[in-house]
C-alpha positions as CSV (number, residue, x, y, z in Angstrom):
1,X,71.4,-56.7,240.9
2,X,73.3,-59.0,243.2
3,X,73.8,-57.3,247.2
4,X,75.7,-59.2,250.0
5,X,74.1,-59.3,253.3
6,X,75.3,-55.7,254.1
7,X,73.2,-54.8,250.8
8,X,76.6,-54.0,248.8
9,X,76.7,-54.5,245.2
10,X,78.5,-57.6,244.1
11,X,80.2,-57.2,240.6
12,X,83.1,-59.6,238.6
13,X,85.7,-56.9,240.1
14,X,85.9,-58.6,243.5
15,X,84.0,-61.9,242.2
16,X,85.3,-63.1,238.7
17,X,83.1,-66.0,238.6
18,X,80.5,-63.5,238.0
19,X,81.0,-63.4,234.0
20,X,80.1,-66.8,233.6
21,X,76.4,-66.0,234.6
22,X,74.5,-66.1,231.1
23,X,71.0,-64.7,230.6
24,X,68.7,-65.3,228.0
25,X,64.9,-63.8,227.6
26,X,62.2,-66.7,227.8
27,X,58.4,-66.2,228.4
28,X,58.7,-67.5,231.9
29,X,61.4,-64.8,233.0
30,X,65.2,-64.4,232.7
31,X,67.0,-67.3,232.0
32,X,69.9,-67.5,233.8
33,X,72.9,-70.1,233.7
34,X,76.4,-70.9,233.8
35,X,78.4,-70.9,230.5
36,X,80.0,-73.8,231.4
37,X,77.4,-75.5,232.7
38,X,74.1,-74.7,230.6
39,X,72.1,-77.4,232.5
40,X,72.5,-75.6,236.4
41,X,70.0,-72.5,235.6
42,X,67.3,-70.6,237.1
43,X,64.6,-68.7,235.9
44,X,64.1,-65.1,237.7
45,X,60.7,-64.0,237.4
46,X,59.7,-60.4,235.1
47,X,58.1,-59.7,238.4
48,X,59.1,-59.4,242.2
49,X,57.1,-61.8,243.9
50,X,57.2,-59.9,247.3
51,X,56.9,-56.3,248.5
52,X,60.1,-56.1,251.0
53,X,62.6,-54.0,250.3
54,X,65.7,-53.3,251.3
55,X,68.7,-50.7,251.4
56,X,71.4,-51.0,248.7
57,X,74.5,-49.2,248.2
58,X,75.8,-48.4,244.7
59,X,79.7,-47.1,245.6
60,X,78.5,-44.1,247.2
61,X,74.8,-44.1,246.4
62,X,72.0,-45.6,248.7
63,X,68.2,-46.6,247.5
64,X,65.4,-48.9,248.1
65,X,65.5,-52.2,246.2
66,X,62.9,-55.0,246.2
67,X,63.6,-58.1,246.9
68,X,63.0,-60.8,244.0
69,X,62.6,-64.2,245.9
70,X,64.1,-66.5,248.3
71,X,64.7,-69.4,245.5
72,X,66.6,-66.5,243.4
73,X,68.5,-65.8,246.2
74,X,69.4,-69.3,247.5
75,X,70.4,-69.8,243.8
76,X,73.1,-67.5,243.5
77,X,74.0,-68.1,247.3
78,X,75.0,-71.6,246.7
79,X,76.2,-70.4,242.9
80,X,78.6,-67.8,244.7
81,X,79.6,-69.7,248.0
82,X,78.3,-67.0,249.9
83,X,74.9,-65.3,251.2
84,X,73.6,-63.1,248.6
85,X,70.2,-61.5,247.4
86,X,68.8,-60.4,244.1
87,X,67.0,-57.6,243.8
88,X,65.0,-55.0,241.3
89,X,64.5,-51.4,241.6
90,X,60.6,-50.3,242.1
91,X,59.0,-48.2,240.6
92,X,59.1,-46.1,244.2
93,X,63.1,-45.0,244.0
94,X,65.4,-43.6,241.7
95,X,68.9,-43.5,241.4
96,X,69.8,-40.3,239.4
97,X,72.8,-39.5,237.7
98,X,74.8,-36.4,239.0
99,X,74.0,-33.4,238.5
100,X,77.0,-32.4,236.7
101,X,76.3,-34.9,234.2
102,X,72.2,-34.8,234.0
103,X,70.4,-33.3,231.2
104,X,67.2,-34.1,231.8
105,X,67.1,-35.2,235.4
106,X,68.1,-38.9,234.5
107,X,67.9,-42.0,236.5
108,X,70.6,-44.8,236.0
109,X,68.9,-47.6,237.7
110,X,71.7,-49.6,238.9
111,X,74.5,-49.0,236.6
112,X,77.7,-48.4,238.2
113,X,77.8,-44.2,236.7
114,X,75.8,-44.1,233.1
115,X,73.1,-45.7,231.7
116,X,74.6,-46.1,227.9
117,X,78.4,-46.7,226.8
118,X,79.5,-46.7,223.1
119,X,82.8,-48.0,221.1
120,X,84.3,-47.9,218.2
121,X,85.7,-51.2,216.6
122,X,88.5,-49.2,214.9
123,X,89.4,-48.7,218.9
124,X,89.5,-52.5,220.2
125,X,91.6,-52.7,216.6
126,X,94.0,-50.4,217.6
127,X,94.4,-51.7,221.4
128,X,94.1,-55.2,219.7
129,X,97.5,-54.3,217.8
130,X,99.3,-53.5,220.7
131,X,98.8,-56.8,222.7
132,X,100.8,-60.3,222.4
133,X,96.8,-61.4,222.4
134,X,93.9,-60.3,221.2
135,X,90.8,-59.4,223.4
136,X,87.3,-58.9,222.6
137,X,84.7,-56.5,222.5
138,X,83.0,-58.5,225.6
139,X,86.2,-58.0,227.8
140,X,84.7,-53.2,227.7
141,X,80.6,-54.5,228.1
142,X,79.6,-51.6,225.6
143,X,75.6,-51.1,224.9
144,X,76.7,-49.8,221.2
145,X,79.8,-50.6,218.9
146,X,80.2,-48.7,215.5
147,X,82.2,-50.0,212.4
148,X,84.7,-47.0,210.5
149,X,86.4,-43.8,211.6
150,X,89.5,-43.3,213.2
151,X,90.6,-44.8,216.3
152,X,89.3,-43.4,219.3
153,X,87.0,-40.8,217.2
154,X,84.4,-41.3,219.7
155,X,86.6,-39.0,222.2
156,X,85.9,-35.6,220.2
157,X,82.1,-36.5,219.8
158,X,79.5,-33.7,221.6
159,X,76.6,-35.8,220.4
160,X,75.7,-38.6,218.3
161,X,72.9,-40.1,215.8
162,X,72.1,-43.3,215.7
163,X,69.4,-44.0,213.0
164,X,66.7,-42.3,214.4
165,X,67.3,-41.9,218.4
166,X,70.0,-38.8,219.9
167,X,72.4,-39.8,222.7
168,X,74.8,-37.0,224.3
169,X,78.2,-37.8,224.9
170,X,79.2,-37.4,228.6
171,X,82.9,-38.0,229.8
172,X,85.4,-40.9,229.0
173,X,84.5,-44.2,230.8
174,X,87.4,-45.1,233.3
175,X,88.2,-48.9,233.2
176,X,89.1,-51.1,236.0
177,X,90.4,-54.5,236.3
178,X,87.1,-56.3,235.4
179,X,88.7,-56.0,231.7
180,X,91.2,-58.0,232.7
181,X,88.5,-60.9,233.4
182,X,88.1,-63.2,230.2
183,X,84.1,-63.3,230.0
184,X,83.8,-66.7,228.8
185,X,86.7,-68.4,231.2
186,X,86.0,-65.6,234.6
187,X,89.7,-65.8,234.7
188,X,91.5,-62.7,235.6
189,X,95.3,-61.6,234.0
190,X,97.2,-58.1,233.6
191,X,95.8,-57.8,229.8
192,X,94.0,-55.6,228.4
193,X,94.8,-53.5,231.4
194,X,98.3,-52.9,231.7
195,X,98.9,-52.1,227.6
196,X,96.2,-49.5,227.8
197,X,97.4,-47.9,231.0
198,X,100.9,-46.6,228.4
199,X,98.7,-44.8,226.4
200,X,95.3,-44.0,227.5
201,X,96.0,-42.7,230.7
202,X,94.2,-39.4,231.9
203,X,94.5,-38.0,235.4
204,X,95.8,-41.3,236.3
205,X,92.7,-43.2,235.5
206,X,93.1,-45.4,231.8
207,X,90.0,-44.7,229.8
208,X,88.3,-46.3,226.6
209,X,85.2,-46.0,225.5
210,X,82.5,-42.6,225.7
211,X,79.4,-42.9,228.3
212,X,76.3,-41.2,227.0
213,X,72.9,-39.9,227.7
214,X,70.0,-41.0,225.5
215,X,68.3,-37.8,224.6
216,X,65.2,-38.6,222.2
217,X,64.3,-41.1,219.8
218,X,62.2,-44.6,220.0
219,X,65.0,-47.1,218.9
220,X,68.3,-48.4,217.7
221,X,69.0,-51.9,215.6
222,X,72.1,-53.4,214.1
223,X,73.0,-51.7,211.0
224,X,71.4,-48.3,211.7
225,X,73.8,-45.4,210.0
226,X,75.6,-43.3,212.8
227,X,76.5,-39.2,212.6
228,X,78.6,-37.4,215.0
229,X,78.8,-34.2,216.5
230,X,82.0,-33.0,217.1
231,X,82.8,-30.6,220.2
């Protein structure tokens, strides 16, 4: 995670440059680059190489997070235009979800609410149908997408198989304006937004997409048959 001098997350919301950071696994470490520059990079090592830590603040959560390095750090400083860190959660903290939302006592490391969200294509279809221009899936960031059902099935779903691992179905993810930032561009417009704020509003917040809980299981791959639980 990226944290301003204050120890703040910084995320594409307030800084749309953000989405054109790339990363790629390699055997040194992350590989990290801009999409429209693949030759300015920087590798970010598995493994903090120091033992300081600092406070962080995840909106209104606080924990201990480890520094990386200072050539991460002037990196994305000079990247960003701005003093910034990047940091890892130890082993020593733990950011757990609330209560109200916790099966087992989970942690969501640094997240911004849950650790898994899942969408339906037939969904980004549907929204896709409504707008002068198509987005895609990149604009929502979901860990799963499914192919068939209805649009918006994934709403009445209590819990869901996904070849062999269980994840719980939590609450509707709300969506802010980092969907309106084109991930391969990091420019920001009114679309997908504004279209899905007509009919997909709920309590005044627009929503798309379910979070989840993983539950049990060892693993998921591409093609892997998915059943549903209905509430």
């Amino acid at each position: 995670m990226l944290v301003d001098g204050a120890g703040k997350f910084l995320s594409q919301r307030k800084f749309p440059k953000m989405a054109l950071l790339q990363v790629e696994l390699s055997e040194e470490g992350l590989h990290v680059f801009d999409k429209s520059s693949p030759d300015y990079y920087l590798t970010v090592p598995y493994q903090a190489q120091n033992d300081k830590l600092i406070d962080v603040e995840i909106w209104e959560d606080k924990v201990k997070a480890q520094l990386v390095n200072e050539e991460c750090n002037a990196w994305f400083s000079k990247y960003l235009g701005f003093a910034c860190n990047l940091v890892c959660m130890p082993g020593s903290s733990a950011r757990k979800l609330k209560p109200k939302y916790a099966v087992n006592g989970e942690s969501v490391s640094f997240a911004d609410g849950m650790p898994y969200l899942i969408i339906g294509q037939s969904a980004l279809d549907d929204l896709n149908s409504r707008l002068n221009e198509a987005v895609p899936m990149d604009r929502f960031r979901p860990n799963l997408v499914f192919a068939g059902g209805a649009p918006f099935e994934e709403d009445h779903w209590d819990k869901v198989r996904i070849g062999e691992a269980i994840f719980k179905v939590t609450k509707p993810c709300a969506r802010c304006v980092m969907t309106t930032v084109d991930q391969q561009t990091a420019e920001k417009g009114k679309e997908p937004l504004r279209t899905l704020a007509t009919y997909r509003t709920v309590n005044n917040q627009v929503m798309f997409g379910q979070n989840m809980l993983f539950l049990e299981g060892a693993e998921v791959k591409v093609g892997d048959q998915l059943v549903a639980v209905k509430k």
